[in-house]
N, C-alpha and C positions, 0 to 999 in steps of 0.2 A: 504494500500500500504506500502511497505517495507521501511524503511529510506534507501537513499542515501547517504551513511556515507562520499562519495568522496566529498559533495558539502553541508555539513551541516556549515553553518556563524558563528559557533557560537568557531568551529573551524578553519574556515578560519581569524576570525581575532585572536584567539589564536597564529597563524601562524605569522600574518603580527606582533604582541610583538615579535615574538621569533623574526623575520627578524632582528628589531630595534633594542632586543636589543646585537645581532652578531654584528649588527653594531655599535652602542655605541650611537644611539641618535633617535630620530625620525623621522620619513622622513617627510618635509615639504615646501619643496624647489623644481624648479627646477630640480636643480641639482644635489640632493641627489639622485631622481633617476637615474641620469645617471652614477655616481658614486655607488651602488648598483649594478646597469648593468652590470659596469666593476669587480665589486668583487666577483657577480655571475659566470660569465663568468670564473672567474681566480678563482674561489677556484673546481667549481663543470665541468669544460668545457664546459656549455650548455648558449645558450645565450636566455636571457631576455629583450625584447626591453624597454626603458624606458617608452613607451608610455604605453606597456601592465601592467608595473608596477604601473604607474600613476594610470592607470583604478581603477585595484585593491583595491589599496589603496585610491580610492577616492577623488584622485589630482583633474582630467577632472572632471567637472562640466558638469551636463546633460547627459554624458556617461553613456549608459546600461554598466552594469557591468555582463559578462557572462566570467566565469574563466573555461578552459581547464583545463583536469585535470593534464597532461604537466609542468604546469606552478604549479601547485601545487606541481607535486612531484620534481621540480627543486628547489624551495624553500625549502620546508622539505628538500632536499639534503646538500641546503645552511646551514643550521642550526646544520647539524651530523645526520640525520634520512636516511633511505633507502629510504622512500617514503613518499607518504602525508598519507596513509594507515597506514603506522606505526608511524607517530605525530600522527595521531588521535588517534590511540590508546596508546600512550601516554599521552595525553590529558586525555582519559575516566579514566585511572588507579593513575593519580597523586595524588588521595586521599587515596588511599592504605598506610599502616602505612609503615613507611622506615626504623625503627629502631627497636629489640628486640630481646630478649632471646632466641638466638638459643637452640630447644631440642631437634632438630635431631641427628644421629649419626655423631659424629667427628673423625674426624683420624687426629692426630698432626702427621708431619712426623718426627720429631724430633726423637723418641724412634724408628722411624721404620728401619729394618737392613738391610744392606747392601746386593742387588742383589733378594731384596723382590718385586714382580709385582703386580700389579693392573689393572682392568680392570676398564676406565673411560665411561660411556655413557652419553650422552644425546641427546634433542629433534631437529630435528626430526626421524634421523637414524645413528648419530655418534658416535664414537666409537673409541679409540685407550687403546693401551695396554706399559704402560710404567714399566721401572725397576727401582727403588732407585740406586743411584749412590751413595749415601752416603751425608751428610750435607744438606741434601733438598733439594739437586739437584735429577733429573731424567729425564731418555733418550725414549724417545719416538720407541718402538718397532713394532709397529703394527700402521695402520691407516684405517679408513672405512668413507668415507664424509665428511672429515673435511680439511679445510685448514692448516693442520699439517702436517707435513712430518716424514718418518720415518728417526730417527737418530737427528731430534730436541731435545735440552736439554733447561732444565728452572726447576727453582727452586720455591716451592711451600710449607710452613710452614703446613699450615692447610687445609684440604678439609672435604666438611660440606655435607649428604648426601641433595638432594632437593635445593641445594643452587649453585647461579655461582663458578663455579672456575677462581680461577685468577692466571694466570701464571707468572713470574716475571724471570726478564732475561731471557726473551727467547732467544733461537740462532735460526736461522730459517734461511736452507739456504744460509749459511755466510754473513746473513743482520746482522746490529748490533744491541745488545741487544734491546728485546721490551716488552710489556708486553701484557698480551693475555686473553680475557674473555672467559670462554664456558659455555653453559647454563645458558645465560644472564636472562633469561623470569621463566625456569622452571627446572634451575638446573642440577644437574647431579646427576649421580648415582653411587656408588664406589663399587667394588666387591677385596676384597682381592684374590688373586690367592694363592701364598703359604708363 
């Protein structure tokens, strides 16, 4: 039979540290769950009763413990993840090395000239088409699935082929400046244009 990766314990309580430590201590009071409740509630909108928390975490004594998967991806939400699907698979990859010697193709944009375009992709069908503005700024021309707009500006020193790109000062919008990942997981791919 297939593992049920939504309901493996061994991530579930992987889960309940990250909870703890969002929160900055461990839960073991009362109280704390209900105070949890209300920081659920107010960071992700979705509400968690403290009893269901209790469960979880093994407060209730003699309580089965049977976690929805709900209440999973509410937590992983609490903590920065999309779902409990994607902590897990955080979890699986934490031992993946985090540091080294990039030998992919780099593009410093420092030497690159003014009114010069690039074709950005990555996974799973995105796509935009920016021009250098000059000092490592660049304006967003083109967009295909991405939450980027056309006529977004952000500045960007370095882009690494296979590697995230990180955007810096973005304008997006007339929101104020932010910073922006793409191809967090599996990179991106650069295509000079001319």
């Amino acid at each position: 039979m297939e593992k049920n990766h939504l309901f493996c314990s061994m991530e579930k309580e992987e889960l309940k540290r990250e909870v703890e430590r969002v929160v900055g201590h461990e839960l073991r009071e009362a109280r704390d769950y209900e105070v949890l409740s209300q920081l659920i509630l107010k960071k992700t909108r979705e509400r968690l009763s403290p009893t269901t928390l209790k469960r979880l975490w093994g407060y209730l004594k003699n309580e089965e413990v049977l976690t929805r998967p709900h209440t999973l991806d509410v937590l992983a939400r609490f903590t920065g993840y999309r779902n409990y699907e994607d902590f897990c698979a955080h979890v699986e990859n934490k031992d993946e090395v985090q540091s080294g010697i990039c030998i992919e193709d780099r593009i410093s944009t420092e030497g690159m000239r003014t009114g010069q375009r690039l074709i950005i992709t990555w996974l799973p069908d995105r796509r935009i088409v920016v021009k250098h503005l000059g000092n490592s700024r660049f304006e967003i021309l083109e967009v295909e699935n991405s939450k980027l707009s056309v006529g977004d500006t952000f500045r960007c020193h370095l882009m690494i082929q296979h590697e995230p790109l990180y955007l810096d000062e973005l304008i997006h919008q007339g929101m104020p400046p932010t910073a922006y990942v793409a191809g967090r997981r599996e990179g991106i791919v650069v295509q000079v244009c001319d």
